[in-house]
C-alpha positions as CSV (number, residue, x, y, z in Angstrom):
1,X,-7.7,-16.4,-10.6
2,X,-9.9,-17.2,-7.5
3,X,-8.9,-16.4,-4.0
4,X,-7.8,-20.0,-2.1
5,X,-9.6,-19.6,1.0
6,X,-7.8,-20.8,4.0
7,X,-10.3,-21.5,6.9
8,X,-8.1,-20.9,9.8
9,X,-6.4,-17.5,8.6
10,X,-9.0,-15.3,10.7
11,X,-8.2,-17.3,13.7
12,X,-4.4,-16.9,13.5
13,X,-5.0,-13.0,12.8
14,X,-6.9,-12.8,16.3
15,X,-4.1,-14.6,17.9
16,X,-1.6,-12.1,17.0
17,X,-2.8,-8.6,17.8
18,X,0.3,-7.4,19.1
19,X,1.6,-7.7,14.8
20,X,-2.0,-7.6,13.0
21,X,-5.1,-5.1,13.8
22,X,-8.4,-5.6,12.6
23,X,-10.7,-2.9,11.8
24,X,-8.6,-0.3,13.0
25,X,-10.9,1.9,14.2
26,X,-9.9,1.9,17.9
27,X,-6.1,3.1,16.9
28,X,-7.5,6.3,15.0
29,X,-5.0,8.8,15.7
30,X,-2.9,7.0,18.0
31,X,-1.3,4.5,15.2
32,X,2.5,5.2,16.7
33,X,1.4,3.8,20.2
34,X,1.9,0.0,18.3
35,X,5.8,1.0,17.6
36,X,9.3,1.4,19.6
37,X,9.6,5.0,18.1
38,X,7.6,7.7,17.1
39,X,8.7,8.0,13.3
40,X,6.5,8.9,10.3
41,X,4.2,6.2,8.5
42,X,4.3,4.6,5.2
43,X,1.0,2.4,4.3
44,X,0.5,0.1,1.9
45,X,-2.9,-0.5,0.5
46,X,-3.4,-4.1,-0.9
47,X,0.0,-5.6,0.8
48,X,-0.8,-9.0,-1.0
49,X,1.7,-11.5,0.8
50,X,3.9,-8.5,2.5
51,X,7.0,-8.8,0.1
52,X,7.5,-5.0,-0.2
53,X,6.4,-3.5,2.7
54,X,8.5,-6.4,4.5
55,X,11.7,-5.2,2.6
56,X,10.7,-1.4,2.6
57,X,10.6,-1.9,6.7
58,X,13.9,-3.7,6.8
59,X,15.4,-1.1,4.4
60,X,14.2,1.8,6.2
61,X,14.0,1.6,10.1
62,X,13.3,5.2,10.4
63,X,9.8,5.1,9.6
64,X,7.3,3.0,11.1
65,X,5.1,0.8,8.3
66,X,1.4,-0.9,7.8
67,X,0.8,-3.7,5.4
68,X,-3.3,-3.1,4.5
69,X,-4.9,-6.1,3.5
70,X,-8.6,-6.8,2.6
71,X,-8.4,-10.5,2.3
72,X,-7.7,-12.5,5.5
73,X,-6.2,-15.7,3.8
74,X,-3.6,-13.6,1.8
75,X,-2.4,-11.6,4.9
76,X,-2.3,-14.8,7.0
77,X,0.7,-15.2,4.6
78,X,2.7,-11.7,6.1
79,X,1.6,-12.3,9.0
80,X,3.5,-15.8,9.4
81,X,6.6,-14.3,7.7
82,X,6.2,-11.4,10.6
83,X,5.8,-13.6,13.4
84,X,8.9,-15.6,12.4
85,X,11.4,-12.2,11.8
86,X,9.6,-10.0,13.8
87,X,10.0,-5.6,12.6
88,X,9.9,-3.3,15.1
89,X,8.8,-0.8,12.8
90,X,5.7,-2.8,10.6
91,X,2.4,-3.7,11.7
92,X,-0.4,-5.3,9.6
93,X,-4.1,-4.7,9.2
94,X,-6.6,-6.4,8.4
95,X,-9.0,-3.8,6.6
96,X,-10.4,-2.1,3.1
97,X,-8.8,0.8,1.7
98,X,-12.8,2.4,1.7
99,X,-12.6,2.9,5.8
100,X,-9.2,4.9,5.8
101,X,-10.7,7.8,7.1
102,X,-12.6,6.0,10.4
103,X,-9.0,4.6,10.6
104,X,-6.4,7.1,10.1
105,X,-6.4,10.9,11.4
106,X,-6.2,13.7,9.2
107,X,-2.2,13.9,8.6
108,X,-1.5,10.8,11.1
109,X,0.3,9.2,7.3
110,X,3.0,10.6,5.5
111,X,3.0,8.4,2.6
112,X,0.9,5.6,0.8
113,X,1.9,2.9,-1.6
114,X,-0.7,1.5,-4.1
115,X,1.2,-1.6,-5.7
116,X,0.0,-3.4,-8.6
117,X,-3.6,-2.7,-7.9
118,X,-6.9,-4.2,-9.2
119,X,-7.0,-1.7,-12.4
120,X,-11.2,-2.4,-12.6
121,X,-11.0,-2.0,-16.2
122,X,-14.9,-1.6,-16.6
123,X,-15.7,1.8,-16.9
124,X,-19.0,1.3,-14.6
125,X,-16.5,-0.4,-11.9
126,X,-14.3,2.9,-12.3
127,X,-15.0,3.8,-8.2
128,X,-13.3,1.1,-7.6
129,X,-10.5,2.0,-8.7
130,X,-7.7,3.2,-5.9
131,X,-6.8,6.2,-7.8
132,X,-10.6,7.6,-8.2
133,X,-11.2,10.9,-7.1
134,X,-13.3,9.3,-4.4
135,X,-9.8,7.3,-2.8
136,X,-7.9,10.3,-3.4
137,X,-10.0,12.7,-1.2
138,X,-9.6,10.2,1.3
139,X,-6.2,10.3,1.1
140,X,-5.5,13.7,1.1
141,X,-7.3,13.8,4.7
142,X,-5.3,11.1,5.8
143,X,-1.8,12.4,4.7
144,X,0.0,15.0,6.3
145,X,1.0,18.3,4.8
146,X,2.8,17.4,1.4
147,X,2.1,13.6,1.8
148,X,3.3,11.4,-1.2
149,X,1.0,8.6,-2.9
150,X,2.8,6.4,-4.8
151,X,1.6,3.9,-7.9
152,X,3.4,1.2,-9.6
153,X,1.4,-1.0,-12.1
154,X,1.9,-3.1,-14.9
155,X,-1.3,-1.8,-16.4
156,X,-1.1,0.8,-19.1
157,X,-4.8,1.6,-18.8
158,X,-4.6,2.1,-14.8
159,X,-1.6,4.0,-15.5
160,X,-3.4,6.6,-17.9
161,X,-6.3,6.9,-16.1
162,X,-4.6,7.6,-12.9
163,X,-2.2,10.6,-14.8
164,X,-5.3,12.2,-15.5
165,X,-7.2,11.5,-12.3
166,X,-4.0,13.0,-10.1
167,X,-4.1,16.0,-12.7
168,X,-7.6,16.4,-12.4
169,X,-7.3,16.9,-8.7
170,X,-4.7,19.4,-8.5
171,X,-1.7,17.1,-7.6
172,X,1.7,18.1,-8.1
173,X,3.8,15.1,-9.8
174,X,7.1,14.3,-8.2
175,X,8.0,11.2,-10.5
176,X,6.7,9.7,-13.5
177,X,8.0,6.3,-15.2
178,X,7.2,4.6,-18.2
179,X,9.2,1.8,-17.4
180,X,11.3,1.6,-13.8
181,X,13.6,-1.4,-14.8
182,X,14.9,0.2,-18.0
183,X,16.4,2.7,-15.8
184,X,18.2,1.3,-12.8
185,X,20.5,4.0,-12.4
186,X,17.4,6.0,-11.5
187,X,16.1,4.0,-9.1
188,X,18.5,2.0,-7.1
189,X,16.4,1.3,-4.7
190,X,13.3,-0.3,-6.0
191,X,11.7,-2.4,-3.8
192,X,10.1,-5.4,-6.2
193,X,7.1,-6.8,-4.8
194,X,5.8,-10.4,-5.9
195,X,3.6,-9.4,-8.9
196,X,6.8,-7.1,-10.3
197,X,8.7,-9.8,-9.9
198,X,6.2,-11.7,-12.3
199,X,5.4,-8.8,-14.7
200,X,9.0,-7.9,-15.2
201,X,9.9,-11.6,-15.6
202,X,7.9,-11.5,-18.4
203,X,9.1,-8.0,-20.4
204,X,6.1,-6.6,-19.2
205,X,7.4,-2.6,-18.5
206,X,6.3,-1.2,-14.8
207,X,5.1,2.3,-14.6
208,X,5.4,4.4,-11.8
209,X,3.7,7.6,-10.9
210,X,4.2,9.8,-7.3
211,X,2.7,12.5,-6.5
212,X,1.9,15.1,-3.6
213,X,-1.3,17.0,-2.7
């Protein structure tokens, strides 16, 4: 499905520095000066329209949260739910998961959330991919000590290939689901974002993998 562009989302991003960032760069290593308290931070890579990084900041206001977006148009959409019900504790940024390094400091995050990410199914695209060795020696650098990165996917193939990528780099796995929803007891407090909402609307079974370096 293509991407509706929305011609005055880069404008209302600029508007609203005090919520959204772009680029980053600037704020390496001093990310908590953009929140009330100093606590540790979650990101999310690919936020889509902020659903679960939204709720996860809500749910948790002991630990300060950014919503990472690539594509201006869809974090226009968080960014107007933010502005409305503003978080002390989330900010958004307007960036690409490849410059996390020139925007985080080593161990400035304690955890990452990949949700429902493009699984690149091509095996020539396989860089792409946000659990190739190439993203995860990024975020190793940018995680602190013990740092958790956290997968959920509806894709079996993304799934696989990113049990044996954490393996192959000498991860140690903290969690591993086959299907979160068939096992509520488990996890009571799954945060659903949009496109688990969709999947799991649908039967489609959500796998979830977390692991630590």
């Amino acid at each position: 499905m293509r991407l509706r562009r929305i011609p005055r989302a880069g404008a209302y991003i600029a508007n609203h520095p005090e919520l959204a960032v772009v680029g980053g760069e600037g704020l390496k290593g001093n990310w908590q000066s953009l929140f009330e308290k100093q606590q540790p931070i979650h990101i999310e890579i690919g936020m889509g329209k902020g659903g679960f990084i939204t709720e996860m900041a809500r749910q948790h206001p002991d630990v300060n949260f950014v919503g990472i977006e690539v594509y201006d148009s869809v974090l226009l959409r968080a960014l107007e739910k933010l502005v409305e019900d503003p978080l002390p504790n989330l900010r958004l940024l307007h960036g690409d998961a490849a410059n996390l390094g020139e925007v985080f400091d080593s161990g400035e995050v304690a955890k990452v959330y990949l949700n429902f990410s493009d699984p690149w199914p091509k095996t020539r695209h396989a860089k792409r991919r946000l659990t190739h060795v190439g993203f995860l020696e990024i975020y190793k650098e940018t995680l602190i000590d013990g740092g958790k990165l956290q997968l959920k996917t509806d894709n079996s193939s993304l799934f696989e290939y990113s049990l044996w990528s954490f393996n192959h780099f000498g991860m140690t796995f903290l969690d591993v689901s086959v299907d979160v929803h068939a096992d509520p007891e488990r996890y009571p407090e799954n945060v659903m974002t949009e496109y688990e909402r969709k999947f799991h609307g649908l039967g489609q079974p959500i796998y979830l993998l977390e692991a630590s370096f």
